[in-house]
MARMIMI-767196 format. One line per field, with one value per residue (C-alpha): y, x negated, z negated; chain. Coordinates in nm, 2 decimals. Layout:
! MARMIMI-767196
y: Y	... .
x: X	... .
z: Z	... .
c: A	... .
***
This chain:
! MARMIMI-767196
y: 14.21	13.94	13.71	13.79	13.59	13.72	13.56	13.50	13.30	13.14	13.00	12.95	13.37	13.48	13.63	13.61	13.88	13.90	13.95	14.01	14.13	14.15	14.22	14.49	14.73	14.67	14.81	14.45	14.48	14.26	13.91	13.76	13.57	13.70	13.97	13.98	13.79	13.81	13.69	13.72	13.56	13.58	13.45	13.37	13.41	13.27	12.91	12.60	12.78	13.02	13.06	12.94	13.06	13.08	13.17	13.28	13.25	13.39	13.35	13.48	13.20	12.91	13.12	12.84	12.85	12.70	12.61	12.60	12.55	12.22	12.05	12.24	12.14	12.27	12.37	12.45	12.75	12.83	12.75	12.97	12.97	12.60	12.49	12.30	12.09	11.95	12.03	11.78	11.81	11.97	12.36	12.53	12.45	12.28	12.38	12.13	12.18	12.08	11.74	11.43	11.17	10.91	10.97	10.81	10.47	10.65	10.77	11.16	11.26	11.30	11.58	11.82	11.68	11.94	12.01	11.97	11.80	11.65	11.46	11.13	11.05	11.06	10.79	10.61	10.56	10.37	10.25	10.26	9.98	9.86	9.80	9.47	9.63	9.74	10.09	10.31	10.35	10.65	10.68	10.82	10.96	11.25	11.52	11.68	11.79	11.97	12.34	12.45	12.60	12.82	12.93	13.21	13.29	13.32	13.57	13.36	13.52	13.17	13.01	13.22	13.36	13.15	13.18	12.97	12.91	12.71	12.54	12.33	12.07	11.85	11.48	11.43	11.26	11.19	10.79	10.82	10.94	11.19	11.33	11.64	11.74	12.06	12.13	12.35	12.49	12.60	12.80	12.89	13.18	13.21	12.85	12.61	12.40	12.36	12.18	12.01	11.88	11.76	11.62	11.38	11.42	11.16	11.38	11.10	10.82	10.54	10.39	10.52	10.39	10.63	10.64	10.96	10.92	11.26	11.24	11.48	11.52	11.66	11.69	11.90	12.00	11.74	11.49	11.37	11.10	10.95	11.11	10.84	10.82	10.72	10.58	10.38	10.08	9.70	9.59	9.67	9.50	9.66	9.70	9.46	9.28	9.58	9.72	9.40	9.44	9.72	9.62	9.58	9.97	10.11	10.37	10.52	10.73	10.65	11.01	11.03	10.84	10.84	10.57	10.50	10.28	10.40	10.19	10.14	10.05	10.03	10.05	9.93	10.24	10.25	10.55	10.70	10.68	11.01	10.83	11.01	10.87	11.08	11.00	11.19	11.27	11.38	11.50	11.32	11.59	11.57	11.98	12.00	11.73	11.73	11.54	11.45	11.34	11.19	11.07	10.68	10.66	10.78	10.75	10.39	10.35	10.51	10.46	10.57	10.65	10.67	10.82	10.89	10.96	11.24	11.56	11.68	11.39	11.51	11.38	11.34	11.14	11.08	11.03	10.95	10.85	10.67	10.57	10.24	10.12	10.26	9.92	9.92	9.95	9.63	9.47	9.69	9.61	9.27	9.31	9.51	9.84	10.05	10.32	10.35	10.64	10.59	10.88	11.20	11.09	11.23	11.16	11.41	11.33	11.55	11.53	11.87	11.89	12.03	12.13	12.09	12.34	12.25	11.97	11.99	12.03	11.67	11.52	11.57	11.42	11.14	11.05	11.05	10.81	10.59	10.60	10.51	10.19	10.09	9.99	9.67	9.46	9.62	9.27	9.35	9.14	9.08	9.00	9.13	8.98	8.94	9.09	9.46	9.44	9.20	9.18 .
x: -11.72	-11.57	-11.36	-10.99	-10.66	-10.36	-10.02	-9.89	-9.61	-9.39	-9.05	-9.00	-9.09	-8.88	-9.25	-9.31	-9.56	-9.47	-9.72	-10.03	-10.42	-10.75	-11.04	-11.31	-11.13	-10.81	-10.95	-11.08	-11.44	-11.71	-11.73	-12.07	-12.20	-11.99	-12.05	-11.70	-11.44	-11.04	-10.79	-10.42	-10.05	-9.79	-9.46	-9.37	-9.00	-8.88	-8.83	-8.90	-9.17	-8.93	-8.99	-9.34	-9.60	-9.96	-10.24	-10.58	-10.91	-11.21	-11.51	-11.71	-11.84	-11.50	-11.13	-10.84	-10.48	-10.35	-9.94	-9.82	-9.48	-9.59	-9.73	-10.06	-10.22	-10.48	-10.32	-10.67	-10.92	-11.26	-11.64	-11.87	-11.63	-11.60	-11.19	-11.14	-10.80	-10.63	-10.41	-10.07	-9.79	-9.62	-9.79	-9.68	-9.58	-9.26	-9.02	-9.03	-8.63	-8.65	-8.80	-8.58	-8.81	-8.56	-8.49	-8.64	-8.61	-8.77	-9.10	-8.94	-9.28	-9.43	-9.19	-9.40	-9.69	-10.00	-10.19	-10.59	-10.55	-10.21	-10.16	-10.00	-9.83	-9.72	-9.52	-9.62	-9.81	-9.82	-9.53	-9.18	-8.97	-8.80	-8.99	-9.01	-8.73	-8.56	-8.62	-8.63	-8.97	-9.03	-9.38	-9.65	-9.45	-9.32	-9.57	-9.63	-9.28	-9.28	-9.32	-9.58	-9.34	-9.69	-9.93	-10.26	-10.60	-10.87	-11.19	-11.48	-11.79	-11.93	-12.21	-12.27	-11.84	-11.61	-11.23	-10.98	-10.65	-10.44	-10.09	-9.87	-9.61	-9.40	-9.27	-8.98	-8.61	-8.35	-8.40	-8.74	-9.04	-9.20	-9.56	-9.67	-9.98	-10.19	-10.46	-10.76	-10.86	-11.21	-11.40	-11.77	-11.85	-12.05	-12.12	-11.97	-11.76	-11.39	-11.34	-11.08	-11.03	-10.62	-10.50	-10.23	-9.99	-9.75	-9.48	-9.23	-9.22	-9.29	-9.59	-9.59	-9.79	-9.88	-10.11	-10.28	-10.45	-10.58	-10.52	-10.83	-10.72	-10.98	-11.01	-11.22	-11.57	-11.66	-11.45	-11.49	-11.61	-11.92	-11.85	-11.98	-11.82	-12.09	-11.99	-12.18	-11.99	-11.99	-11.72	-11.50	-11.19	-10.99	-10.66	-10.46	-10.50	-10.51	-10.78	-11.01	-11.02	-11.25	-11.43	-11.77	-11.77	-11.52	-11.81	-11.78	-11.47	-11.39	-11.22	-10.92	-10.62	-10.26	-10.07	-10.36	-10.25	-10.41	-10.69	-10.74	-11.04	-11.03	-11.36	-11.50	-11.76	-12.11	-12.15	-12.46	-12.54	-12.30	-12.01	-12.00	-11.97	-11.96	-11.79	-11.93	-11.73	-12.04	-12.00	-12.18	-12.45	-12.50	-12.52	-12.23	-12.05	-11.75	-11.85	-11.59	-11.79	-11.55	-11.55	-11.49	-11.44	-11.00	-11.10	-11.24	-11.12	-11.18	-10.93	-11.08	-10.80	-10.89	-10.58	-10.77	-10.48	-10.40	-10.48	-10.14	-10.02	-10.25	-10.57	-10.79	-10.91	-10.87	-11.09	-10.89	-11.06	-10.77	-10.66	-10.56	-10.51	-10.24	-10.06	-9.72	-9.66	-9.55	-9.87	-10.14	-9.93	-10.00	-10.39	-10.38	-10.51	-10.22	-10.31	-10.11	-10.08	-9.94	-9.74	-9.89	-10.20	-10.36	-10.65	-10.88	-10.96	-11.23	-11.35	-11.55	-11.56	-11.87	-11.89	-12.28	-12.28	-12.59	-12.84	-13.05	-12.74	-12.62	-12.97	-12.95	-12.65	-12.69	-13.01	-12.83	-12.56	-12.85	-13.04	-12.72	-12.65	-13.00	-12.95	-12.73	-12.61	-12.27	-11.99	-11.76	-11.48	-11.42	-11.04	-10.76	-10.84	-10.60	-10.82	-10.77	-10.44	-10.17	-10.30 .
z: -11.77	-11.99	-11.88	-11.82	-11.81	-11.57	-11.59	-11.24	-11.32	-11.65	-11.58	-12.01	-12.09	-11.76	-11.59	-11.23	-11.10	-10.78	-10.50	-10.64	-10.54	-10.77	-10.64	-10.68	-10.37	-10.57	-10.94	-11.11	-11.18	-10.98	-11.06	-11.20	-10.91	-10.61	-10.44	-10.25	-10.39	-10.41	-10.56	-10.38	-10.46	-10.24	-10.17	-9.78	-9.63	-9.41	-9.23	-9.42	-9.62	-9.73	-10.19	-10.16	-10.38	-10.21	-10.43	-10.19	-10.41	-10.20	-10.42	-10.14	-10.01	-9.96	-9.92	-9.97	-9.99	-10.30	-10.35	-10.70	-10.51	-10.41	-10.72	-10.70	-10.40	-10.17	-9.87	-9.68	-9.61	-9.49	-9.58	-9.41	-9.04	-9.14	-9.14	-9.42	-9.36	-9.08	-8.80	-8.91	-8.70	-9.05	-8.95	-9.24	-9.56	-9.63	-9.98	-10.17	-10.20	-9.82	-9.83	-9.91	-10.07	-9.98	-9.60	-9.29	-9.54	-9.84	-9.62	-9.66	-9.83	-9.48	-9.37	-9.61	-9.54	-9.44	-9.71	-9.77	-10.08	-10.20	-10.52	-10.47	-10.81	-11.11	-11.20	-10.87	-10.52	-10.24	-9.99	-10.09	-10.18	-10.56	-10.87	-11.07	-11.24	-10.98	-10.99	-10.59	-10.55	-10.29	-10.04	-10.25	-10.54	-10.62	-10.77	-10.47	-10.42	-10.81	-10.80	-11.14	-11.37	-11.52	-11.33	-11.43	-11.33	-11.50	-11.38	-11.58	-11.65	-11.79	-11.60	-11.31	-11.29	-11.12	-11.01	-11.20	-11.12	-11.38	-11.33	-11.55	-11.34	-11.49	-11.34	-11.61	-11.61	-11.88	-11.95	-11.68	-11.65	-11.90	-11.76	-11.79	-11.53	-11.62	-11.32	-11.29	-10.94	-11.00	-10.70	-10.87	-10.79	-10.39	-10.39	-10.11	-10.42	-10.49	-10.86	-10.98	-11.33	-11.39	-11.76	-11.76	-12.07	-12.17	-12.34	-12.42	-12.71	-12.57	-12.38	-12.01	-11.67	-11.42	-11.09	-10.95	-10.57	-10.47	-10.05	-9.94	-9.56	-9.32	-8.93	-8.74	-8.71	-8.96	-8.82	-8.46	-8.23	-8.41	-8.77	-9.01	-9.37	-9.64	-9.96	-10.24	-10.38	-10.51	-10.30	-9.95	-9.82	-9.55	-9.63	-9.38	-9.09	-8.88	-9.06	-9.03	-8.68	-8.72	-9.01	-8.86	-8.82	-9.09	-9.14	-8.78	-8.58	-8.26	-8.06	-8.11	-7.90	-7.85	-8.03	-8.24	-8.57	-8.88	-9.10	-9.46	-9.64	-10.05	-10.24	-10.56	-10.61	-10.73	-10.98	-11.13	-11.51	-11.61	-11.42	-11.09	-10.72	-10.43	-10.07	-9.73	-9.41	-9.14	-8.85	-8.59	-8.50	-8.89	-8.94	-9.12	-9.35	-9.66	-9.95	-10.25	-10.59	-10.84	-11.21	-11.21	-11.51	-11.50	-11.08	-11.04	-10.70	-10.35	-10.00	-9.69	-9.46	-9.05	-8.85	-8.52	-8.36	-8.07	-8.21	-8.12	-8.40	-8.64	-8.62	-8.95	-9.19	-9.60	-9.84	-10.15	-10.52	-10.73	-11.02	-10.86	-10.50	-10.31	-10.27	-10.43	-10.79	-10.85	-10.65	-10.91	-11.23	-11.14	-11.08	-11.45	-11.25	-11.39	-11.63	-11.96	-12.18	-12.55	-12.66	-12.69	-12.50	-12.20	-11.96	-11.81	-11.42	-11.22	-10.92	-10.69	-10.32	-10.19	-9.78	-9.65	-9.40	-9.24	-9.18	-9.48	-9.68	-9.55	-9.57	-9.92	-9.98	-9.72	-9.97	-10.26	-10.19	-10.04	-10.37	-10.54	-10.30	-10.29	-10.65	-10.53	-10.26	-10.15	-10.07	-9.82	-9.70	-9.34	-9.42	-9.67	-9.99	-10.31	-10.56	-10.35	-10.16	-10.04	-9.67 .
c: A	A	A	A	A	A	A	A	A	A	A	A	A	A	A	A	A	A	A	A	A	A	A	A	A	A	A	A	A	A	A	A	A	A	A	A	A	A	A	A	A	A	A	A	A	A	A	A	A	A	A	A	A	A	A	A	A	A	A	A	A	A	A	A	A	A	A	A	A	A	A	A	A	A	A	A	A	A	A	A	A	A	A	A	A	A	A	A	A	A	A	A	A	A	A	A	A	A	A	A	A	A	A	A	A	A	A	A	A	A	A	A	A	A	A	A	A	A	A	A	A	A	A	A	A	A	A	A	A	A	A	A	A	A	A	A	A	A	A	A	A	A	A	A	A	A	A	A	A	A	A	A	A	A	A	A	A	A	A	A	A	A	A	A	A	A	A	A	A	A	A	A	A	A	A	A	A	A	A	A	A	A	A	A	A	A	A	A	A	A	A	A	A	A	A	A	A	A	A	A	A	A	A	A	A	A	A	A	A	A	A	A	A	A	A	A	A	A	A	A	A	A	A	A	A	A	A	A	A	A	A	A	A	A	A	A	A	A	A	A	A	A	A	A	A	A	A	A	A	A	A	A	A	A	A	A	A	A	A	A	A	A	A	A	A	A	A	A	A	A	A	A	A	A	A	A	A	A	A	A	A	A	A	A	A	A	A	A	A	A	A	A	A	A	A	A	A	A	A	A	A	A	A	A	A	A	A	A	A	A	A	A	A	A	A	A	A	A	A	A	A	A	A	A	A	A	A	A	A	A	A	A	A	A	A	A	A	A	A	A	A	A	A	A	A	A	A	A	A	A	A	A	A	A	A	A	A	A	A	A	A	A	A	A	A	A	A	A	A	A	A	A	A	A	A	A	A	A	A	A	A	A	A	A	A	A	A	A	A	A	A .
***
């Protein structure tokens, strides 16, 4: 078939399509590439989720949850009986209408905080606290908590078929911000991938900054005691002091444990000659592993995040490639890490999340971050250090 384009959703032309199916049982031919896939929107009632959209792509290989609702995130799935996601003490989605930004001293982002993937951003990231200007600066910004005013997929036939799902959200304010973001969920069709390739628009007149830190969250079966986190890179600090206690092995998780205090560790990455650099979450019989390859060129950093907390408190760990560090605003403006888009411009930032769902699978990407690393000396600092964070 060729490839076809259904409108789901379009706040401007009045069109919402309610709940949805496609899929070769429901009438829509088979898709290049998979030979059972699906395709279903709905919208739950009920609770705090109640109004949420929930798009399910199955390209018959990875089924995952995406919420236009809540700025286009991934809320989690499956890979092959593999859960991709994490158990937070958030279980189900939270309306975006639901969660104060500014409570619990402006750390209100965490009440709807569950998903897979969440975007951290536009405008900012990082801890709350004022500006240089004085502007209210909330935890990890605000994009998360914007519902996609369009939203349509897209049945490819290009390249083997693939399942697209497309979503416009805008971060904008009289006399504020003025960002437009436009995201692709890409599932290619029967492979073990989700792809993501966002475009940042500044829509305004003037000159605009904005950070983007994609918070990748996963728990179990690739995280437990003895998972090992591989990254290639030039340069390591931890975070703060707490996280130079550990810094000898900031590659290893420890089981998990009540009261545990989370770690940081920010990354210069190495990247191969087309731009790309690739981070690895194994689990620690090595048969199954979550790897997140990145573009460094709009993503030039990487935050590993351990929260090896009780499981109960919502065990996991991130792996996050960023525009910037997640320090506060004020802190990256200062080290010139800031991006800046001139009116009318936007930047393109892609990154695809492969699950290895067996031992050769992780072999092969174990090897190719190696190869990458062996091409220099990696630095890391034992202690905070300026250049990455303010201690």
């Amino acid at each position: 078939m060729a490839s076809q384009t259904h409108l789901l959703l379009d706040v401007a032309d009045r069109c919402d399509a309610g709940n949805v199916e496609f899929s070769p049982q429901s009438g829509s031919p088979t898709l290049a590439g998979a030979v059972d896939w699906s395709v279903r929107k709905v919208r739950l009632s009920g609770g705090r989720s109640d109004g949420i959209d929930v798009v399910t792509l199955n390209n018959g290989c990875v089924e995952l949850d995406v919420v236009p609702t809540r700025g286009m995130g991934l809320l989690g799935g499956t890979c092959r009986g593999l859960q991709l996601g994490w158990d937070s003490p958030v279980r189900l989605p939270v309306h975006p209408s639901l969660v104060n930004l500014e409570s619990r001293g402006q750390l209100g982002w965490l009440d709807g905080f569950n998903e897979w993937l969440c975007r951290c951003g536009l405008a900012f990231n990082g801890p709350p606290g004022p500006d240089d200007d004085g502007t209210p600066i909330t935890l990890h910004g605000r994009i998360a908590n914007l519902p996609a005013h369009r939203v349509e997929l897209t049945l490819d036939e290009a390249d083997g078929g693939a399942l697209i799902l497309a979503g416009v959200v805008d971060e904008t304010s009289m006399f504020g911000t003025n960002l437009e973001l436009r995201s692709q969920v890409i599932l290619p069709a029967g492979r073990p991938i989700v792809r993501i390739v966002d475009r940042v628009t500044n829509l305004g007149s003037k000159p605009q900054e904005y950070e983007l830190l994609y918070h990748i969250n996963q728990g179990e079966p690739f995280l437990d005691a003895g998972a090992r986190v591989r990254t290639p890179f030039r340069e390591m600090a931890p975070r703060d002091a707490r996280a130079a206690e550990d810094v000898d092995t900031w590659d290893q998780y420890a089981p998990a444990r009540s009261g545990y205090a989370e770690q940081v560790y920010f990354f210069h990455p190495m990247a191969d000659a087309a731009g790309w650099s690739r981070v690895l979450l194994e689990n620690p019989h090595q048969n199954c592993g979550l790897s997140v390859r990145f573009q460094t060129d709009t993503l030039p950093c990487l935050a590993v995040w351990k929260n090896t907390q009780a499981k109960q408190d919502g065990y996991c760990t991130g792996l996050e490639p960023c525009t910037d560090f997640p320090n506060h605003r004020s802190f990256e403006r200062k080290q010139h890490r800031l991006r800046v888009l001139e009116p009318g411009q936007s930047e393109q930032l892609e990154l695809e999340i492969e699950i290895a769902p067996d031992a050769a699978s992780v072999a092969r990407l174990v090897d190719e971050i190696a190869t990458l690393q062996s091409l220099a000396e990696p630095e890391i600092h034992r202690l905070p250090h300026r250049k990455f964070s303010a201690g």
